[in-house]
Steps between C-alpha positions, in 0.01 A plus 500: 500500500606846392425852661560779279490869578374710239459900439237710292371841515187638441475767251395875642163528589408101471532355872191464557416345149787253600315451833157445372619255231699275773184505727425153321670370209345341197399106583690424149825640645483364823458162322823575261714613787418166732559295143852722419640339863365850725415391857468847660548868343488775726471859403625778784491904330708774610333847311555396133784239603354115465669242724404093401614203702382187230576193651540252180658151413715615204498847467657519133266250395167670625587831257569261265155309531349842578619674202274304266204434725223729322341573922822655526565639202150691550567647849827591386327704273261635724729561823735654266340786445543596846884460572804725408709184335310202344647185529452307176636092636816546288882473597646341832299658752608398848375745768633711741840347610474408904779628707350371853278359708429345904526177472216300580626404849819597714787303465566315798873446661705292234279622198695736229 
């Protein structure tokens, strides 16, 4: 299992469009996300800054599956018209690179 930090932003004037769009997702995209390997995506917003957390077996594969999936293809569309930079499935996407995080639990004596 993969988590993957990703960034968008909102174009001027469109958070709340953003806001009322995410309030419930299609059905048809829900169903290609779960099918493209997606066990969780969480959305946090900042102002116009967009913060996702997509928990996701293979994360390369899912755009790749994604990128032809007409659900997808059409909320792309859609949800497009609300952000500053679209993000059409191509190239080697990865997310935002992780630099740290608390471990789970504290290591106990003799644990590196």
């Amino acid at each position: 299992m993969e988590r993957i930090a990703l960034h968008t932003r909102i174009a001027e004037g469109h958070e709340a469009d953003y806001d009322r769009e995410h309030a419930r997702i299609p059905d048809e995209v829900d169903t290609a996300l779960r099918a493209a390997g997606v066990h969780a995506w969480g959305i946090w917003r900042d102002g116009r800054d967009i913060f996702h957390l997509v928990e996701v077996e293979d994360y390369s594969a899912m755009r790749r599956q994604l990128a032809g999936d007409p659900a997808n293809l059409r909320w792309q569309e859609h949800i497009n018209q609300f952000l500053e930079v679209v993000d059409d499935y191509g190239g080697e996407d990865s997310g935002i690179r992780p630099v740290w995080s608390l471990p789970a639990h504290a290591p106990t004596a003799g644990e590196a």
